[in-house]
VMD Tcl script that draws the C-alpha trace (Angstrom):
set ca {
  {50.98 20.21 54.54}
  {50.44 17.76 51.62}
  {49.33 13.99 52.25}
  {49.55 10.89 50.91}
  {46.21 9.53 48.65}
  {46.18 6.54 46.68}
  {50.02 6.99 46.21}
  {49.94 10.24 44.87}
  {51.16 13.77 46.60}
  {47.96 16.20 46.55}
  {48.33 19.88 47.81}
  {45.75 21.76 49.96}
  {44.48 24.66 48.98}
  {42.83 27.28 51.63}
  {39.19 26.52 50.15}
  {39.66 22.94 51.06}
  {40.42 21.66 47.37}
  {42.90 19.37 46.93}
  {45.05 18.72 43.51}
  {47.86 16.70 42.66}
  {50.98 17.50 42.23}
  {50.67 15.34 38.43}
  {47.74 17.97 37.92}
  {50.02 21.02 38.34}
  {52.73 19.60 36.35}
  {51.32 19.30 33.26}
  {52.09 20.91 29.99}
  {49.91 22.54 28.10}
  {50.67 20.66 25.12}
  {49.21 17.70 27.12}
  {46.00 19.34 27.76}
  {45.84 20.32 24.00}
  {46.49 16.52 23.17}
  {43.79 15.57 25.44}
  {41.38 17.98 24.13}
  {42.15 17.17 20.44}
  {41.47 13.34 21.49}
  {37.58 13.77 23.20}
  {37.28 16.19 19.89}
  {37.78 12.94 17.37}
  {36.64 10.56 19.93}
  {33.30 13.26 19.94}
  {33.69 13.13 16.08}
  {33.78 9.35 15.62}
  {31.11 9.10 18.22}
  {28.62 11.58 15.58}
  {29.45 9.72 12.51}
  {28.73 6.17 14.05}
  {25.60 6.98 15.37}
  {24.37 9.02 12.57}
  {25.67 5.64 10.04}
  {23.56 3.94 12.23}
  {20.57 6.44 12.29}
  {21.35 5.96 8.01}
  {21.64 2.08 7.86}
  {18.44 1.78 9.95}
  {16.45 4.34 8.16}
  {17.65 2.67 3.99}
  {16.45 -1.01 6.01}
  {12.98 0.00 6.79}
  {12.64 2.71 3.65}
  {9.49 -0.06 2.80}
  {7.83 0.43 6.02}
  {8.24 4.34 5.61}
  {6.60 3.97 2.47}
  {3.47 1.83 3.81}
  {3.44 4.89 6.16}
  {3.12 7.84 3.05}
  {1.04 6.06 0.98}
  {-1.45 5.45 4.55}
  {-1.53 9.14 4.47}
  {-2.69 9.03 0.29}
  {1.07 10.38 -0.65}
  {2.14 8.63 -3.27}
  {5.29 10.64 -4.27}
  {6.77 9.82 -1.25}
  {5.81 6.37 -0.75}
  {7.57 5.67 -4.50}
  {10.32 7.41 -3.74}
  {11.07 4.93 -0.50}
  {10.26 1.98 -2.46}
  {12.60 2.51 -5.54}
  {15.53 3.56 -3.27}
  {15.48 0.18 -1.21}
  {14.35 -1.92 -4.05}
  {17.24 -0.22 -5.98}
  {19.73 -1.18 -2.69}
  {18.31 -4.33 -2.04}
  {19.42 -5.27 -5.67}
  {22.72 -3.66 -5.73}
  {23.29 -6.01 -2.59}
  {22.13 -9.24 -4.57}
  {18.98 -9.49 -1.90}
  {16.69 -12.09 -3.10}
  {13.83 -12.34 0.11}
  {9.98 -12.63 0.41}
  {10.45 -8.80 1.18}
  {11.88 -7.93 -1.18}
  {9.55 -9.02 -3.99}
  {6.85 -7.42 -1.54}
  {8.36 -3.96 -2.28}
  {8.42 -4.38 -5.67}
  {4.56 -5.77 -5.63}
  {3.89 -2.29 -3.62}
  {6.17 -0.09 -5.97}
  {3.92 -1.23 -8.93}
  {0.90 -0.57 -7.07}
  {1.88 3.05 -6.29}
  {2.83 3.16 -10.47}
  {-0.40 2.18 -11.20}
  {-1.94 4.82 -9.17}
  {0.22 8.19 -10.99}
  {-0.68 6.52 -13.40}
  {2.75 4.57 -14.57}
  {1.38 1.79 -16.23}
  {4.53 0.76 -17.63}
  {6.78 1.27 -14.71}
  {3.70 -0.65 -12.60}
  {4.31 -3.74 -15.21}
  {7.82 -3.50 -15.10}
  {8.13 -3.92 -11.32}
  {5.24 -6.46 -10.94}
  {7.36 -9.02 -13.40}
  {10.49 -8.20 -10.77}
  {7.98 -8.85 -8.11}
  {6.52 -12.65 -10.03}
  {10.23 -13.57 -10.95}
  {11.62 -13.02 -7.75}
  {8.91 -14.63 -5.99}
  {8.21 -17.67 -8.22}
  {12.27 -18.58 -7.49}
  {11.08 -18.11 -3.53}
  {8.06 -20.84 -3.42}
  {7.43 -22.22 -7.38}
  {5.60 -21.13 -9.73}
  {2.28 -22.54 -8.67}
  {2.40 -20.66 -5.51}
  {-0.66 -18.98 -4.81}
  {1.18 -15.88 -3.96}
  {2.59 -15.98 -7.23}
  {-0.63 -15.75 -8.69}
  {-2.36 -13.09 -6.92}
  {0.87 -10.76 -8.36}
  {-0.35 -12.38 -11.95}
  {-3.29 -10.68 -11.36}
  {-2.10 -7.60 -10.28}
  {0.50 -7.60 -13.65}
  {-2.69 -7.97 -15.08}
  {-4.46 -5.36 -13.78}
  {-1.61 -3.13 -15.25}
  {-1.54 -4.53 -18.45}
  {-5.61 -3.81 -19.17}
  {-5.17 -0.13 -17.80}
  {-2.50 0.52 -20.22}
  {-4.57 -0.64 -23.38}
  {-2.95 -3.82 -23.47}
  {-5.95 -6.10 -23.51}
  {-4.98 -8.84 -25.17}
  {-1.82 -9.43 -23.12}
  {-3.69 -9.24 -19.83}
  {-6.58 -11.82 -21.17}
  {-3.89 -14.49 -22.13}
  {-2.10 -14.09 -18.61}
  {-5.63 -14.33 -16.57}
  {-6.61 -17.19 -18.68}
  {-3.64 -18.89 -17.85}
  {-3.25 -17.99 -14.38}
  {-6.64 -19.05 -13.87}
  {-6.30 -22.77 -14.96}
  {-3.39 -22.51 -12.60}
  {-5.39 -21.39 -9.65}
  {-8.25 -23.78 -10.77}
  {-5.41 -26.91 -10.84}
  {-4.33 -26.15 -7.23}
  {-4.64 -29.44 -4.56}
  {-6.36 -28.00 -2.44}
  {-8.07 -25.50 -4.17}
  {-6.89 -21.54 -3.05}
  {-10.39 -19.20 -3.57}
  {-8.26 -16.57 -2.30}
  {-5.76 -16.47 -5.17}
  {-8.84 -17.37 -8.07}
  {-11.08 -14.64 -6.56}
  {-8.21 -12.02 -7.25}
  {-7.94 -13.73 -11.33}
  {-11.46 -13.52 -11.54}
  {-11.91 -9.68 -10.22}
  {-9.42 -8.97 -12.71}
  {-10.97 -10.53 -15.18}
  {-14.46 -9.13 -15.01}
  {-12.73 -5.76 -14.44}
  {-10.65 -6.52 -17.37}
  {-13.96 -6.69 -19.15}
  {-15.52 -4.12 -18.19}
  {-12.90 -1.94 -19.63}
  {-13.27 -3.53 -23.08}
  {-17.25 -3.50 -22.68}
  {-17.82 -6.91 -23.10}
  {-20.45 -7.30 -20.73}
  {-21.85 -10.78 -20.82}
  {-18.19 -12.33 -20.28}
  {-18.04 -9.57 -17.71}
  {-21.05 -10.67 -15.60}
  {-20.55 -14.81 -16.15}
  {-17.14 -13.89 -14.70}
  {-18.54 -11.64 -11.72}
  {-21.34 -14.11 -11.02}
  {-18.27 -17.25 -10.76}
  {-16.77 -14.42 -8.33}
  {-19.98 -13.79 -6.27}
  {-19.81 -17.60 -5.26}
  {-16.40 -17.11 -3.77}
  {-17.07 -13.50 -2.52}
  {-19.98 -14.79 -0.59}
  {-18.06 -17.38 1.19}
  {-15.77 -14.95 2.10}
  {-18.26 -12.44 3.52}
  {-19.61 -15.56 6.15}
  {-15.74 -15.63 7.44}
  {-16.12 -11.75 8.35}
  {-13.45 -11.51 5.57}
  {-13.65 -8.37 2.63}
  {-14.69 -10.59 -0.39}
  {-14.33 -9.07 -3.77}
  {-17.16 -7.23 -4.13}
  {-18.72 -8.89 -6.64}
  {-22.39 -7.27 -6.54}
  {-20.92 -4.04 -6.79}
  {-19.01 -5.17 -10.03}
  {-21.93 -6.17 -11.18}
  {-23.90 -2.95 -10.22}
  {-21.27 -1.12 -12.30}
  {-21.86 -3.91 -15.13}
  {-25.47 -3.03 -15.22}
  {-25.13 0.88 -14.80}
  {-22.71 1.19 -17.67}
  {-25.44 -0.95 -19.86}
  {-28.07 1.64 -18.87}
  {-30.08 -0.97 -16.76}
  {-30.32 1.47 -13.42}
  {-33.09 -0.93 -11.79}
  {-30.78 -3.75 -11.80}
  {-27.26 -1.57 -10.93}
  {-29.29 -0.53 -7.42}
  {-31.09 -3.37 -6.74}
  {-27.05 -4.85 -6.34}
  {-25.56 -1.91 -5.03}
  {-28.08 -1.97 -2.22}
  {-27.93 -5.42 -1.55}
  {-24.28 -5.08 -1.67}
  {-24.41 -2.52 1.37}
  {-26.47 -4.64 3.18}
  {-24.23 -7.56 3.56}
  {-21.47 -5.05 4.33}
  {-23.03 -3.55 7.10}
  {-24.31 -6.83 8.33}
  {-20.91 -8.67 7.77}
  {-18.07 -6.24 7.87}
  {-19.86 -3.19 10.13}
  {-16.34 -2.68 11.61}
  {-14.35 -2.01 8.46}
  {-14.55 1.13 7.36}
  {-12.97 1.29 4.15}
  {-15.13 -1.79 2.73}
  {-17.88 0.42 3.90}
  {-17.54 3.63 2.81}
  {-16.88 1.93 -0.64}
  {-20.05 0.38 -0.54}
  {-21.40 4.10 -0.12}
  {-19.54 5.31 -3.14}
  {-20.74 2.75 -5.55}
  {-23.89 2.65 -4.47}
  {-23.69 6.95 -4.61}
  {-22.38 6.34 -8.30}
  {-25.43 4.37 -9.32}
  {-28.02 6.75 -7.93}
  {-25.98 9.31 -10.33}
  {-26.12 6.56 -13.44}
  {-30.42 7.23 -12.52}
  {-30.38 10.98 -12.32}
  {-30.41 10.81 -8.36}
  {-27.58 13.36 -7.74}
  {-28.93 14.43 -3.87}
  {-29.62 10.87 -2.66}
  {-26.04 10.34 -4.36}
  {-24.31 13.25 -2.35}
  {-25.90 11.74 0.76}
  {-24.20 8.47 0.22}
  {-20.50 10.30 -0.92}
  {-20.85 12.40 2.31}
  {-21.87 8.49 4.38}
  {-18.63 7.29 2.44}
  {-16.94 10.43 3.78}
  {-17.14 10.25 7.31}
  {-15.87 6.66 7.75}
  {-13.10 7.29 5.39}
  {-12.63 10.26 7.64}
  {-12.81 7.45 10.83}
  {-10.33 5.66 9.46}
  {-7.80 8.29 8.05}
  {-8.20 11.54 10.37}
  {-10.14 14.58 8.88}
  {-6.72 16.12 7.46}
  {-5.33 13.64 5.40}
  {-4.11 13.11 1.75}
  {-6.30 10.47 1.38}
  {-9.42 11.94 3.15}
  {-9.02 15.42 1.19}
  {-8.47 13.46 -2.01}
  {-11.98 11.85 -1.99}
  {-13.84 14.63 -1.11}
  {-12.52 16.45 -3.72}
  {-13.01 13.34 -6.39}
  {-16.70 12.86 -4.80}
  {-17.77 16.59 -5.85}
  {-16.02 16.06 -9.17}
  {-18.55 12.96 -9.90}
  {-21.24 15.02 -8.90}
  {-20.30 18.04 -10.98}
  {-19.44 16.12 -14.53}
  {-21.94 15.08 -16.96}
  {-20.05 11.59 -18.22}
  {-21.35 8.34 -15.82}
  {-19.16 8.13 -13.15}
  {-18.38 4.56 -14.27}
  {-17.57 5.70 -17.78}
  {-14.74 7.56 -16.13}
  {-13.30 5.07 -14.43}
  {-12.72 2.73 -18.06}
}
mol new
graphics top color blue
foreach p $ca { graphics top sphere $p radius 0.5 }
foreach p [lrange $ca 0 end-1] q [lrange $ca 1 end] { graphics top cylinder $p $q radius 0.2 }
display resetview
């Protein structure tokens, strides 16, 4: 017999199962309906969340590119960066971040090497953030240095000595003083010089640089390396006593002030493995690379871009004939 259930006639059937009478009735047009509904409701459902999956992936293309260029692939990482600062511009986006990707997107440039692309996108990176915090902002003038740094590796000296002369009365004008921003002017500078081999402006500016570095080292902090600039100084005048006197001295203080970092480290192996080269020291050198090595190797994992990359430029120094600091200009 049927029964009554929630106001609606249900039938028995002789397994026990129960259906309504509203079940039985309907058309098969109805069910098609139905069906043809959950299929664009499924439909709508795949195209939101995969927007979604999109929008959230093109907002954090700069982190994805922090993450490629960690792993030494620079392709990659430039790739991310253009696309979002390309987006972020179509979309009039004017933020701190912003400016930051462009700042990184030179960076990579500089590393193909792009040296005019790496310019290019440095001056996005200064304009945008000079209208963020002013012009004497000492943010603003560590990416003078950096535009800088581009502008001596492609050949344009005397561009990048009027912009760190300038930007260096800036820092040097600041209430209170910033060492952080005028120890990034000056290791351009003296790196600046190096390139154009004018050593004795090259080591007064390293030695104004070793006075901030050394500060820097007390506070557990990287520093700027300034004894190894000068070791390279030195080396690249032929004075080899001097170069590893520094470089040693320089791995000292590293190991005694910044024995967890392993990148500041391991380049304090590499320069110091690129002097003993500079004296005809080639095994005591390959002892140093292979040092270098295995903290790089610490910090990166044994299979990546970056590790591989090294090892491959460390038995290239050892193999060529030119100073290893000659290559480098």
């Amino acid at each position: 017999m049927g029964s009554a259930h929630n106001g609606k006639r249900r039938c028995a059937h002789g397994d026990g199962h129960t259906v309504s009478v509203t079940e039985l009735t309907r058309s098969p047009s109805a069910d098609k309906k139905d069906k043809q509904k959950i299929g664009a409701q499924r439909v709508a459902g795949v195209v939101i969340c995969t927007s979604l999956v999109a929008v959230l992936t093109i907002s954090n293309l700069d982190a994805v590119a922090k993450s490629w260029y960690g792993e030494g692939s620079l392709l990659p990482a430039i790739s991310c960066l253009e696309m979002f600062t390309s987006i972020q511009t179509v979309l009039g986006v004017e933020s701190a971040r912003l400016a930051n990707a462009w700042a990184e997107l030179g960076h990579c440039y500089s590393k193909v090497p792009r040296y005019k692309d790496a310019v290019r996108t440095a001056q996005h990176a200064i304009d945008m953030k000079r209208r963020l915090v002013g012009e004497n902002h000492p943010s603003v003038l560590i990416l003078k240095s950096y535009l800088a740094d581009y502008l001596y590796k492609g050949k344009r000296y005397a561009e990048s000595d009027k912009l760190l002369a300038e930007t260096l009365k800036q820092a040097e004008a600041l209430s209170p003083p910033d060492e952080l921003s005028k120890g990034y002017i000056l290791d351009s500078t003296v790196k600046s010089f190096i390139a154009q081999k004018r050593w004795d402006e090259a080591i007064a500016a390293a030695k104004q640089l070793e006075l901030i570095d050394d500060r820097f080292l007390v506070d557990s902090r990287s520093g700027f390396n300034a004894r190894e600039l000068l070791a390279q100084i030195y080396a690249l005048k032929g004075q080899t006593a001097e170069a590893t006197t520094l470089a040693k001295d320089s791995l000292a203080l590293k190991n005694t002030h910044l024995a967890s970092n392993n990148v500041e480290l391991a380049l304090g192996h590499e320069v110091f493995g690129k002097v003993l080269i500079c004296s005809g020291q080639k095994d005591a050198a390959s002892g140093e690379f292979k040092q270098a090595m295995s903290l790089l190797e610490k910090e990166y994992g044994n299979s990546s871009e970056r590790v591989q990359y090294w090892w491959a430029r460390y038995q290239h120094l050892l193999n060529q004939k030119t100073s290893p600091f000659e290559e480098e200009q």
